[in-house]
C-alpha positions as CSV (number, residue, x, y, z in Angstrom):
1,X,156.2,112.7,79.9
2,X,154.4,115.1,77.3
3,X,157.4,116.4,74.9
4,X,157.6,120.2,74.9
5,X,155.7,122.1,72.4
6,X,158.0,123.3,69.2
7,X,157.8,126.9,68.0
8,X,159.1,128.3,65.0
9,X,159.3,132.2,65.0
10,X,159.8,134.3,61.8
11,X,160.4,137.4,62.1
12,X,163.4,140.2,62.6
13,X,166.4,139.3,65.2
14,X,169.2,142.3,66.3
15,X,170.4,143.6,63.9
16,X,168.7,146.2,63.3
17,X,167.8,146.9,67.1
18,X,164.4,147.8,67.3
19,X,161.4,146.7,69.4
20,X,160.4,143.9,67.6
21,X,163.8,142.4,67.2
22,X,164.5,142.8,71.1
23,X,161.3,141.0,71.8
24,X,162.1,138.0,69.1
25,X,165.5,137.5,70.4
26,X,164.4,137.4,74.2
27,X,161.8,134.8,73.3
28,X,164.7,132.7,71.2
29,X,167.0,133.2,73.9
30,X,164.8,132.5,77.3
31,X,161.2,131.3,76.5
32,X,161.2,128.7,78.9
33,X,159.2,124.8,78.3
34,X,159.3,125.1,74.3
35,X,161.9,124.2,71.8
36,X,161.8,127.1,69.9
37,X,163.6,127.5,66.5
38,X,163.5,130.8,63.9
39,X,164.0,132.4,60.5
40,X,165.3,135.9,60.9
41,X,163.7,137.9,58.0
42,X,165.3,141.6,59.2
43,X,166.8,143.8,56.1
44,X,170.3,144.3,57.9
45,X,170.6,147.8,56.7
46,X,168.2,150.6,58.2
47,X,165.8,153.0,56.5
48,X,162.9,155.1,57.6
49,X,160.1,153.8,55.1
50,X,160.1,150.5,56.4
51,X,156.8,149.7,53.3
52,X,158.7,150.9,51.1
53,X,159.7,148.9,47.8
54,X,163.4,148.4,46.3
55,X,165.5,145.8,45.2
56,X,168.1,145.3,47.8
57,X,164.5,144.3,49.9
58,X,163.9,141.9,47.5
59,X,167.4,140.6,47.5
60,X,166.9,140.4,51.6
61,X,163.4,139.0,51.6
62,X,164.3,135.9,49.2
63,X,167.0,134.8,51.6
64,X,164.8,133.6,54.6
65,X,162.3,131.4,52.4
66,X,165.3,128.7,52.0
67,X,164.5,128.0,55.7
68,X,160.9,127.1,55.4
69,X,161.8,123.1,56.0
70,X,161.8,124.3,59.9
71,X,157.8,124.7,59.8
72,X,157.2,121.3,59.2
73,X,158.9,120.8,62.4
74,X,156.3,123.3,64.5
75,X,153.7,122.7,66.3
76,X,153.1,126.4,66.0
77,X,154.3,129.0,63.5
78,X,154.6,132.3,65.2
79,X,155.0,135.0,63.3
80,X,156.1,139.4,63.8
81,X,154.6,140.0,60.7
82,X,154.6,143.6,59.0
83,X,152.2,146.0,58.6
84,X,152.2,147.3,55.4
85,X,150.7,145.9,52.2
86,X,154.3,144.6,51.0
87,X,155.1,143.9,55.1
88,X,152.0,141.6,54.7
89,X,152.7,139.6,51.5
90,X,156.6,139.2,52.3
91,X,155.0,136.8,55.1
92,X,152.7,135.2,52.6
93,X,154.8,131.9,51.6
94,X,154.8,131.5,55.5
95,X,151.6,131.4,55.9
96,X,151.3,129.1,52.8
97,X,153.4,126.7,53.7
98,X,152.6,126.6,57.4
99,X,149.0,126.0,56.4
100,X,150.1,122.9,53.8
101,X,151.2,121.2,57.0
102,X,148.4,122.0,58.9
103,X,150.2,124.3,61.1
104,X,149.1,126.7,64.3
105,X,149.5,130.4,63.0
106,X,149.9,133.4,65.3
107,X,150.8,137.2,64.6
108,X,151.9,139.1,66.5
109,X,151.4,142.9,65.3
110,X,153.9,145.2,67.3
111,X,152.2,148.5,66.2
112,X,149.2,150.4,65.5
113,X,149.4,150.6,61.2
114,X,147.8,147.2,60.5
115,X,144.3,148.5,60.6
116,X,144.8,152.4,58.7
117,X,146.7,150.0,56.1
118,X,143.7,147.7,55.5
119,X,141.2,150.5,55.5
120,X,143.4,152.3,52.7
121,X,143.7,149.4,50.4
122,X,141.2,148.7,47.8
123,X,140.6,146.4,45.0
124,X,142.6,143.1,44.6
125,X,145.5,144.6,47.1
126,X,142.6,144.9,49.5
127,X,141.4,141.0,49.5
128,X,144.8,139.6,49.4
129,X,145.8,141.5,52.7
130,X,142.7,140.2,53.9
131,X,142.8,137.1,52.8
132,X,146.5,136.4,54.5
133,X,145.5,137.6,57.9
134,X,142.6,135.5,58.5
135,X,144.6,132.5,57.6
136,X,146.0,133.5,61.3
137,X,144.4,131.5,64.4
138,X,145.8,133.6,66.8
139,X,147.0,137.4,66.8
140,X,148.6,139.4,69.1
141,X,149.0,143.0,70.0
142,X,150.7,145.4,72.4
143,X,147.9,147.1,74.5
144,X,144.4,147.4,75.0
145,X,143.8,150.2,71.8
146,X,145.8,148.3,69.6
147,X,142.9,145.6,69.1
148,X,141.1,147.5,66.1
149,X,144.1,146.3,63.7
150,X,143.5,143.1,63.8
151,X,139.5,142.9,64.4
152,X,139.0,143.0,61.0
153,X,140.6,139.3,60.2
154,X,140.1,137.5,63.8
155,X,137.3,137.2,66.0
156,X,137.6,138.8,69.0
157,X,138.6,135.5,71.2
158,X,141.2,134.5,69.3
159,X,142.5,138.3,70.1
160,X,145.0,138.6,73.0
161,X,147.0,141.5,74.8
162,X,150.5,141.3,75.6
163,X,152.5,144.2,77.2
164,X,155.6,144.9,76.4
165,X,159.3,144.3,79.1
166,X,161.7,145.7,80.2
167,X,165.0,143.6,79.8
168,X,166.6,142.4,83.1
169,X,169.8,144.2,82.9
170,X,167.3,147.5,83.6
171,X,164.7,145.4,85.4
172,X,167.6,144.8,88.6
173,X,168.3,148.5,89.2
174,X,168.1,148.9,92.8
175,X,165.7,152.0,93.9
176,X,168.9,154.0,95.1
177,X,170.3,154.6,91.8
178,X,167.2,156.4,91.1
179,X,167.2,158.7,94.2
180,X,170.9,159.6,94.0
181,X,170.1,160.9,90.6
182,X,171.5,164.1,89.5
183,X,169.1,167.2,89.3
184,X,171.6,170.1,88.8
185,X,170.4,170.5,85.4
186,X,168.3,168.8,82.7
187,X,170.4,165.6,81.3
188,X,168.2,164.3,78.7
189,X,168.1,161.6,76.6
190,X,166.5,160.2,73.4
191,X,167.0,156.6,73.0
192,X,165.6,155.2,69.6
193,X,166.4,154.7,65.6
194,X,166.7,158.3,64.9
195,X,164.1,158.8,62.4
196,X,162.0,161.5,61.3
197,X,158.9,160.7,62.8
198,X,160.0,159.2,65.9
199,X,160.7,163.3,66.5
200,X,164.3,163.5,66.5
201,X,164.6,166.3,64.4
202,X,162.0,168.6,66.6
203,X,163.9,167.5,69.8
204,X,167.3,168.9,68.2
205,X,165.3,172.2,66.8
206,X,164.2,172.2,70.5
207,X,167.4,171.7,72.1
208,X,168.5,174.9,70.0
209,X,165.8,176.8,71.6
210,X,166.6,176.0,75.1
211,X,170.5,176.7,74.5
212,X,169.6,180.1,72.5
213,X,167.5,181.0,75.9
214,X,170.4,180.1,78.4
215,X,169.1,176.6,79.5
216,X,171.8,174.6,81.4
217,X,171.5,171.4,80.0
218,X,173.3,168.3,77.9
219,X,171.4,165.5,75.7
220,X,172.4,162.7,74.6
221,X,171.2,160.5,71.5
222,X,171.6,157.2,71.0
223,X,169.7,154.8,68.2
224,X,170.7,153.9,64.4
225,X,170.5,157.3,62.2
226,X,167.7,157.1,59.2
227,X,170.3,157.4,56.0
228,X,167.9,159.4,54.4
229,X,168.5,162.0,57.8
230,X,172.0,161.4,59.2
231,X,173.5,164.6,57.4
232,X,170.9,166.8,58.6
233,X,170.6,165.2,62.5
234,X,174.5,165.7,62.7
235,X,174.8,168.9,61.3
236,X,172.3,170.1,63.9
237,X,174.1,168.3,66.4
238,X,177.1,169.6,65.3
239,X,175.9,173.0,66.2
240,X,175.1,172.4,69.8
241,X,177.6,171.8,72.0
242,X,175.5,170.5,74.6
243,X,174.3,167.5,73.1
244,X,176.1,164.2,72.1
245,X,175.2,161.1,69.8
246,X,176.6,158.0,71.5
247,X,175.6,155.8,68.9
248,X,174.0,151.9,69.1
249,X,173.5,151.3,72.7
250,X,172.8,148.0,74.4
251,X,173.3,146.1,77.5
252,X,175.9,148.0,80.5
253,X,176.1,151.1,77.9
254,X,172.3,151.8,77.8
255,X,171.8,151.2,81.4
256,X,174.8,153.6,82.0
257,X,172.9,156.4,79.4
258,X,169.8,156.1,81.2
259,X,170.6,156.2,84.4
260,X,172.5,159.1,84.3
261,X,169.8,161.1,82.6
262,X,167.3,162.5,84.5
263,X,164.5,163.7,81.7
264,X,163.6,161.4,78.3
265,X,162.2,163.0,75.2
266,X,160.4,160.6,72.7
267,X,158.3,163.1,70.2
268,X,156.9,160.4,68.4
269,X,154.1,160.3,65.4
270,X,155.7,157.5,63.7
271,X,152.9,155.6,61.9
272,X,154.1,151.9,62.8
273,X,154.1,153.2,66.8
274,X,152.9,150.2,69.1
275,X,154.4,150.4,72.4
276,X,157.8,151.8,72.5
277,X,159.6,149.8,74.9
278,X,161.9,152.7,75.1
279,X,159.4,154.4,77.2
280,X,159.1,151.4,79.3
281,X,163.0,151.7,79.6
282,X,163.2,155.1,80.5
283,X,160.7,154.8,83.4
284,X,162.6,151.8,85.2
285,X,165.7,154.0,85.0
286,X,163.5,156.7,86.8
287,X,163.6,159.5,84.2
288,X,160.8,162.3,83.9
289,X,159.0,160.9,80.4
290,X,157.8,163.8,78.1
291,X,155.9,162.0,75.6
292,X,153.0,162.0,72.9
293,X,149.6,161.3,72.8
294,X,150.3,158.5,70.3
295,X,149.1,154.8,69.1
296,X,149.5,152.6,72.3
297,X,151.2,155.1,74.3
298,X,148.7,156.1,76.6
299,X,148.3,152.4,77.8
300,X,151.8,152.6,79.3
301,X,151.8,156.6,80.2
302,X,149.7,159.0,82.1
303,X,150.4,162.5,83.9
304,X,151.8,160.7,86.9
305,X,154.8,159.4,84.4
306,X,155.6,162.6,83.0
307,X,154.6,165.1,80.8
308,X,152.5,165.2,77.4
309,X,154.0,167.1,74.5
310,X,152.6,168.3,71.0
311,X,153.6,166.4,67.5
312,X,155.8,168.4,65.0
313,X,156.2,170.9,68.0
314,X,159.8,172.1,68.9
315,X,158.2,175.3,70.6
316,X,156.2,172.8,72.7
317,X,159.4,170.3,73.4
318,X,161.6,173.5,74.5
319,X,158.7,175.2,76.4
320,X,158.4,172.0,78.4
321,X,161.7,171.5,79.1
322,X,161.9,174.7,80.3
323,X,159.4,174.2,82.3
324,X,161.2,170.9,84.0
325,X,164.5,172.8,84.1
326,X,163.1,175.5,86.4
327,X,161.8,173.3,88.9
328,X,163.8,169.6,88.6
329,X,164.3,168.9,92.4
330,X,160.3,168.3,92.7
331,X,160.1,166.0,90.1
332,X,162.0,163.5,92.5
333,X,159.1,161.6,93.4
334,X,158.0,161.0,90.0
335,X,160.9,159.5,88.9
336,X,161.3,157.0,91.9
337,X,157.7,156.6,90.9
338,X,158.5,155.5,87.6
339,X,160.9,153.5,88.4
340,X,158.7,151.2,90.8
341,X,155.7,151.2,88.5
342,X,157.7,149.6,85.7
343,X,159.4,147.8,87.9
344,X,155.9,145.6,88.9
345,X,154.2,145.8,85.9
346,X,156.8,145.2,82.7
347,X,159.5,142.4,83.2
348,X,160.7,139.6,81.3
349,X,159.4,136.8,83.3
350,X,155.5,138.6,83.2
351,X,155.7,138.5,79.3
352,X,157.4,135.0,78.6
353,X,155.0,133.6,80.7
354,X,152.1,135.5,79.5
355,X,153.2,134.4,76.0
356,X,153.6,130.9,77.2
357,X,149.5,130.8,77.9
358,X,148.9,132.2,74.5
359,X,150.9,129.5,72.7
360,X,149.1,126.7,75.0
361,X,145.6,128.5,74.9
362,X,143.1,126.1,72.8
């Protein structure tokens, strides 16, 4: 009997909650047929400039290099590397020492910065980024127009796609919770780290628009708060009695948040945007999706999901909302819509096993 293949995966595990680390825990938890190990490398405490340099980094960084003994266990080393210059070379020793025992590498890039980095860099900075990345035999990215960030380092078969899930709490909502949904008024929710450029600070300048104009509405927010925000996104939350901040939300809590909203507002432009699984959340739980036109966004969203909205564009945000709020009762088929689209295409099972083939693809 062949013995089961042994990963080890580096990368960020909860806490923070993010993308990446709810993808890295589900495969340490439930990837199925491997004996799979991992070095958590997640900075426990949360700011927006995730390239950013500082010592308390450092301090964090160091820690997960005393665990490197586990790659001379692995039959592969799989790896949710960064995507910055300094998100790069933190991985570096990895990809040393996994290549000193003759190691299977794969990277998996969960966003859509990897390329614009590489084609900013010059000099020295330049060749060592690119020198690291083709040390990878394998990479991985979220969706069809992500493939351009890692082109550069790998050829093009040794490039795969793998979609995002939606976790199974979500994924076993029954269709009638979605068409006893409330549509009295617009309940709308923002679920993600509540950062700058994730939009949260145009939805709440858009939320005072809507109450100024006599909107019936509440909101609710739930994510980490960017430090370098948190006294400006409460004040202005502070000043609208119709919305809420619920906090860190997982498991019965954000199934509960999402399913009694009705309309989800993500007015993203974050740089490091992949495939925000958010999205993916919010469409199981059959909300109206009002959305931009952003990194690997469209491979997951069209017109029949929602509703496209300008960057940087509370007058856009509130204007659609509006526009929502004045008709909500015929959106009912779009959001049972959602709801069974996710449903078939994003589950656990689909990406474990669709990861499985890339680990055992030769």
């Amino acid at each position: 009997m062949q013995k089961p293949m042994k990963i080890t995966l580096i990368g960020p595990l909860p806490k923070p909650i993010n993308g990446v680390s709810i993808c890295n825990e589900l495969i340490t938890n439930k990837l199925e047929g491997f004996l799979v190990s991992y070095i958590d490398t997640a900075n426990k405490s949360f700011q927006e400039k995730a390239g950013s340099f500082n010592f308390q980094k450092v301090f964090a960084a160091l820690k997960p290099y005393f665990k490197m003994s586990k790659i001379s266990k692995a039959d592969i080393v799989y790896m949710t590397i960064g995507q910055t210059f300094f998100g790069v070379l933190k991985y570096y020793p990895f990809f040393l020492f996994s290549k000193l025992f003759h190691k299977q590498i794969i990277v998996h890039i969960h966003g859509n910065y990897l390329g614009k980095q590489f084609s900013e860099l010059k000099g020295i900075r330049r060749n060592i980024f690119k020198s690291i990345l083709k040390m990878a035999d394998k990479g991985i990215v979220l969706s069809e127009n992500l493939r351009p960030n890692v082109t550069p380092f790998l050829d093009k078969k040794n490039i795969y796609v793998l979609y995002n899930f939606i976790e199974e709490i979500l994924y076993n909502i029954d269709a009638n919770a979605i068409k006893n949904k409330k549509t009295d008024i617009l309940r709308i929710v923002f679920l993600s780290n509540l950062m700058t450029e994730k939009g949260v600070l145009d939805l709440l300048k858009a939320l005072q628009i809507i109450k100024d104009k006599g909107v019936q509405f509440e909101a609710k927010l739930a994510g980490n708060i960017d430090l370098t925000i948190k006294n400006q996104v409460l004040d202005l939350i502070e000043q609208n009695p119709y919305v809420q901040y619920v906090g860190v939300v997982r498991g019965e809590a954000k199934k509960s948040l999402l399913l009694e909203a009705n309309t989800f507002v993500f007015p993203t432009y974050y740089s490091m945007e992949g495939q925000p699984i958010a999205i993916l959340e919010a469409m199981v739980t059959g909300n109206i999706i009002l959305t931009t036109n952003h990194a690997g966004i469209p491979d997951i969203f069209s017109r029949q999901n929602g509703i496209y909205i300008q960057k940087k564009s509370p007058d856009d945000i509130a204007e659609k909302l509006i526009e929502i709020a004045n008709k909500l009762e015929d959106y009912r088929p779009l959001m049972l819509h959602n709801h069974l689209n996710a449903k078939k295409k994003y589950n656990e099972k689909e990406f474990l096993n669709n990861l499985a083939e890339i680990f055992n693809a030769r």
